[in-house]
C-alpha positions, -999 to 999 in steps of 0.1 A, spaced: 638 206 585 657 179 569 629 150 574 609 154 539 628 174 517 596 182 493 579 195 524 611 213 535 613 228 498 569 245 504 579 256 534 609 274 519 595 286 492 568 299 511 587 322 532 606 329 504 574 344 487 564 354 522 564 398 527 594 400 549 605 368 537 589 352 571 563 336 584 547 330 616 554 302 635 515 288 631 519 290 597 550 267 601 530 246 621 503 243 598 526 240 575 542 209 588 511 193 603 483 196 574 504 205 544 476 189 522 502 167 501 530 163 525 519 175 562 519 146 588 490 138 593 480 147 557 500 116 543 502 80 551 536 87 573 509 91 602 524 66 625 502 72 655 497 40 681 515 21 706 545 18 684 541 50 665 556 86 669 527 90 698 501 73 718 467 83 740 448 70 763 428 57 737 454 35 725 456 20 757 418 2 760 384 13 762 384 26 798 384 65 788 357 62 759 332 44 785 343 66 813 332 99 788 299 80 775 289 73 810 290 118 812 276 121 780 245 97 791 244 121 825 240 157 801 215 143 784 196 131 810 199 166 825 189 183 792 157 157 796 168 131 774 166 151 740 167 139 704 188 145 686 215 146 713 250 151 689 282 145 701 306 161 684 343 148 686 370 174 671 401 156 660 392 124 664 424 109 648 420 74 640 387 68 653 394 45 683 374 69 713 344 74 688 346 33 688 347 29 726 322 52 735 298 46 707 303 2 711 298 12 749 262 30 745 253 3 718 257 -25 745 246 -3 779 221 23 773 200 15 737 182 44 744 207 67 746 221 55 713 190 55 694 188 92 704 226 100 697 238 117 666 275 113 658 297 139 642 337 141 635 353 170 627 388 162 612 413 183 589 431 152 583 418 135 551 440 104 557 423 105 592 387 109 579 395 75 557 404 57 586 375 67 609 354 58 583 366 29 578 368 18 614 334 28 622 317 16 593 290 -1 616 277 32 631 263 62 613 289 88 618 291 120 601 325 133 594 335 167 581 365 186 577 357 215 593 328 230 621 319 252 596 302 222 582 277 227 613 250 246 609 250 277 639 224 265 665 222 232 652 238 213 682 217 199 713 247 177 733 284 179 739 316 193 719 345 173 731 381 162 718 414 141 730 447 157 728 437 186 701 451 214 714 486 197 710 475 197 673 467 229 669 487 259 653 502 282 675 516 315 675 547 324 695 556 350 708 585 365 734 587 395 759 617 419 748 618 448 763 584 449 777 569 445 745 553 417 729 569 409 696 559 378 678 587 345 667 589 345 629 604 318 610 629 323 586 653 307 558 680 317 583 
């Protein structure tokens, strides 16, 4: 925990006012990840890319984005073509597969794009800045959260790219045959 020492010092104070003087390892997560002044991918440390702390497949060309718009085309075809048909990427980190597929359906099926409705959900507000700025040329609505979407409100596809790595997660171990949750601690 010695990489940001003001992040370090939240987290520690957080147990520290914590009952127990613990918290779960999803909190620590969170914590770590979306901390809104000094979490990862809350700041402009996000180093994500060939050369970064990570890569996708995104980074690597256009190949998955065209291969998933080509799907998307094929639901709504079965769901007879309807409008609006929203895709709705969660997590979409810098923006790059929301570029691929939606240049893709620009150039290959007009139609299809005409129809489509765009929406983002991302935490990160660092994030939301950059896909807005990378996809400037499209009408793409971002929010911060899927409460944002009105319940029943969504005719198409609900999709993401290496989120569940993202994601706050609870551990837990088997002792004794019980289940008994991993804390973190100051110790």
């Amino acid at each position: 925990m010695d990489s940001h020492p003001v992040l370090c010092a939240a987290i520690a104070d957080r147990i520290a006012n914590s009952p127990n003087q613990r918290i779960t390892f999803a909190t620590y997560m969170d914590m770590a990840l979306y901390h809104p002044d000094y979490g990862y991918y809350s700041t402009q440390a996000v180093n994500i890319g060939k050369r970064g702390d990570f890569f996708t497949s995104v980074h690597l060309g256009p190949d998955f984005g065209e291969l998933l718009a080509e799907q998307f085309v094929q639901m709504w075809e079965i769901l007879g073509q309807p409008v609006p048909f929203s895709l709705v990427e969660m997590g979409a980190g810098q923006g790059h597969l929301a570029l691929d597929v939606l240049n893709y359906l620009k150039l290959r099926y007009p139609n299809f794009f005409a129809a489509l409705e765009y929406i983002i959900v991302e935490k990160s507000p660092i994030l939301r800045q950059e896909q807005q700025q990378r996809l400037q040329e499209f009408t793409v609505q971002i929010k911060s959260s899927l409460e944002e979407i009105l319940s029943n409100s969504i005719i198409g596809c609900f999709f993401s790219n290496e989120l569940v790595d993202a994601l706050p997660v609870h551990q837990f171990i088997l002792e004794q045959g019980q289940l008994r949750e991993i804390y973190v601690t100051l110790q």
